[in-house]
C-alpha positions in Angstrom: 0.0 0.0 0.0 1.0 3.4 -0.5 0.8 6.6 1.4 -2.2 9.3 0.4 0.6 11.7 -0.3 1.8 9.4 -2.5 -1.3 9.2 -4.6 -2.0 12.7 -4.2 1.1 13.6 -5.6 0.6 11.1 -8.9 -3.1 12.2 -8.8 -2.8 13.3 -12.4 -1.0 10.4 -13.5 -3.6 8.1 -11.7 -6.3 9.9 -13.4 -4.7 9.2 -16.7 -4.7 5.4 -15.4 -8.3 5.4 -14.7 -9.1 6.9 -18.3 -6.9 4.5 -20.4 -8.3 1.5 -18.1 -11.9 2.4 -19.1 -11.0 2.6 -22.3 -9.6 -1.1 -22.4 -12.8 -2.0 -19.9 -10.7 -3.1 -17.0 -11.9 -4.4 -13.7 -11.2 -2.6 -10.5 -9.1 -5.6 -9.3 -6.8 -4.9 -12.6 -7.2 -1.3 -12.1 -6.1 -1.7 -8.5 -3.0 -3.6 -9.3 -1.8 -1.1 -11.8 -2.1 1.8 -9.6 -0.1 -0.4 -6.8 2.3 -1.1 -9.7 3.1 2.2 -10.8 3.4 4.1 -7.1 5.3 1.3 -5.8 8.3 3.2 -8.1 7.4 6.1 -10.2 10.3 7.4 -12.5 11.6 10.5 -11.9 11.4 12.0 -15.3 8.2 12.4 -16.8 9.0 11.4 -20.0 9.5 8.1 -18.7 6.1 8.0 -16.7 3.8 7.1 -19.3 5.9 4.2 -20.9 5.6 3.0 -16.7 2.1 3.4 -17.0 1.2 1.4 -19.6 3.9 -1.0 -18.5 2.0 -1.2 -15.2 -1.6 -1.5 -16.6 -0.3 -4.5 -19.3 1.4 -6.1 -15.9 -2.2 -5.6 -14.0 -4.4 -6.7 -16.5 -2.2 -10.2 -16.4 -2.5 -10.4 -12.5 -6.4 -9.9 -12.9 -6.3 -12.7 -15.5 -7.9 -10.3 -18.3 -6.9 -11.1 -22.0 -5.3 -7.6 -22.8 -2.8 -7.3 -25.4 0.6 -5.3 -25.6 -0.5 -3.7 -28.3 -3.7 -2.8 -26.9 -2.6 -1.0 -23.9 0.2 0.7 -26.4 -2.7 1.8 -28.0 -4.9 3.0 -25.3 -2.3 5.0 -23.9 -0.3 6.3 -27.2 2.7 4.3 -26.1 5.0 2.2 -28.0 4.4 -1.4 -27.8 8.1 -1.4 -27.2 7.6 0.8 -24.2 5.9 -1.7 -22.7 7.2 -4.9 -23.5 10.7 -3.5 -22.2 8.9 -2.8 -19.0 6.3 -4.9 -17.8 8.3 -7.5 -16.3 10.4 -5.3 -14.3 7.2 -4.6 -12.6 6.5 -7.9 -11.8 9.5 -8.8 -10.6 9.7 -5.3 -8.1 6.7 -6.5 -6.7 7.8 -9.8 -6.1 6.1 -11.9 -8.6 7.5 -14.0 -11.3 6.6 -12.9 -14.8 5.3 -16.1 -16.6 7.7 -17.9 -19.4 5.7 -17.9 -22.2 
């Protein structure tokens, strides 16, 4: 869990979370994990924040079990699908899960 000053100070970029997540038609339990994902450690530049994002809602959606795509997410966020696949695991593996092998 993570401090309200913590999400107060990424409010914007939780917002943005919340809007790209509706447009994929995420779950609150994916929802949820992204926003734990990204706060548990933000980048400090901001052009590196939205690549994290999306990074952090793929990585979600695969804890929650729902079928989103790389691309998909690249999409809904106007990221690279690079930016993501270059990322996701790391966020995985920070919160202590294993990515899966496929």
């Amino acid at each position: 869990m993570h401090s309200a000053r913590d999400r107060l100070e990424y409010e914007p970029w939780l917002a943005e979370l919340e809007q790209i997540a509706d447009r994929l038609k995420l779950s609150q339990e994916a929802r949820s994990c992204a926003s734990e994902l990204f706060l548990m450690d933000v980048p400090d530049e901001d052009r590196s924040k939205q690549a994290v994002l999306a990074a952090s809602i793929y990585a979600g959606a695969l804890i929650a079990g729902e079928g989103c795509t790389q691309g998909a997410v690249a999409d809904a966020a106007d990221v690279s699908r690079l930016a993501i696949q270059t990322r996701w695991k790391d966020r995985l593996e920070a919160a202590g899960l294993e990515p899966p092998r496929w």
